[in-house]
C-alpha positions in Angstrom: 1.4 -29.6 10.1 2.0 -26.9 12.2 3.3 -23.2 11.4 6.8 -22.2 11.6 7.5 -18.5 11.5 11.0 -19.5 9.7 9.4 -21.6 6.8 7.0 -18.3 6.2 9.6 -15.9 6.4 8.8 -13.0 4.7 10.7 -12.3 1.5 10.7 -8.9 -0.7 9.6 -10.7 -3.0 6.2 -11.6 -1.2 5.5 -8.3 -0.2 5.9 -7.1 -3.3 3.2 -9.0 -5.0 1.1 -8.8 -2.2 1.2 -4.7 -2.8 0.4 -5.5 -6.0 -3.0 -7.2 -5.1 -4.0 -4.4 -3.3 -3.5 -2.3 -5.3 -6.1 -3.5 -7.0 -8.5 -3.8 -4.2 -10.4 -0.5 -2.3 -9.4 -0.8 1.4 -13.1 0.6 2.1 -14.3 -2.8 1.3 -16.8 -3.9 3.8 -15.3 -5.3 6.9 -15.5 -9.1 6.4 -13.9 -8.6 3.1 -11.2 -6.3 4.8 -10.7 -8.5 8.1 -9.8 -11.7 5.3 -7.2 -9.1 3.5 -5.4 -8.5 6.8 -6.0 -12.6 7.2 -4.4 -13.2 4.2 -1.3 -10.8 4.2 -1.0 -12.2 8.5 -0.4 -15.6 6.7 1.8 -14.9 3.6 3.9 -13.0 5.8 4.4 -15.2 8.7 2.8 -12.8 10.6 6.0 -10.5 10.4 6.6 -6.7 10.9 6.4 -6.2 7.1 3.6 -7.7 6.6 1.8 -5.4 9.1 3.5 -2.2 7.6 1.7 -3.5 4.5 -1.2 -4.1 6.0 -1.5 -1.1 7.5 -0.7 1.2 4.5 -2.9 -0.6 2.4 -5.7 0.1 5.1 -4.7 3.8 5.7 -5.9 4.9 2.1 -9.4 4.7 3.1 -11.6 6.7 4.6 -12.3 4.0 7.1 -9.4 3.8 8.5 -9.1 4.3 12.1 -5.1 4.1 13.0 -2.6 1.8 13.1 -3.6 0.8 16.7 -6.8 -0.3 15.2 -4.5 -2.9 12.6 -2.1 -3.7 15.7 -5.3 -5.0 17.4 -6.5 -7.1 14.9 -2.6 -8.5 14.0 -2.6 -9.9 17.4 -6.0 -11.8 17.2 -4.7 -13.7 13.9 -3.5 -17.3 14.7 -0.7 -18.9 12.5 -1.8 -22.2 13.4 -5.3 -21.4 11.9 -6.5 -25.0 10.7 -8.2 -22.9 7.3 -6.1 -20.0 6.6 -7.0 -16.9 4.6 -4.6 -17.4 1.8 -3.0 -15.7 -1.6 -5.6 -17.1 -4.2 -8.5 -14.6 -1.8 -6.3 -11.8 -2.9 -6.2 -12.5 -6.2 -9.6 -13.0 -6.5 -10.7 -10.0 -4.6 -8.4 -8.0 -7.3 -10.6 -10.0 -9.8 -13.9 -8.7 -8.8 -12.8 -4.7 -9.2 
């Protein structure tokens, strides 16, 4: 199957539970655990502009954080066509472990 930006169009409603999970999750988590949040939001977003403010606000409320530029860089590097994507259920558990 391959990915089509208009059957992952993002939605409000997405986002908003997205927002939700990281809420629950420190954005100072170590890297590998922050690269597969910005995976996972890249996904369940299609990849869209929305789903990079998101990411990108989530990220900026650590110390870590190093710029938008740095979250641009990484947006680009995702592939939608990933055979094993990062998905929504890595989220949740992610919130799970706090």
């Amino acid at each position: 199957m391959t990915f089509s930006y208009l059957h992952y169009e993002s939605s409000g409603k997405t986002i908003a539970k997205l927002a939700v999970l990281l809420s629950q999750i420190d954005p100072d988590v170590g890297y590998s655990d922050w690269m597969r949040a910005l995976m996972a939001i890249f996904y369940e977003t299609g990849g869209s502009e929305e789903g990079f403010e998101l990411a990108d606000t989530w990220s900026s409320g650590g110390c870590k954080y190093k710029g938008a530029k740095q979250i641009r860089s990484m947006w680009r590097c995702f592939k939608p066509d990933h055979p094993r994507p990062v998905k929504f259920g890595t989220l949740v558990r992610m919130a799970k472990q706090v």
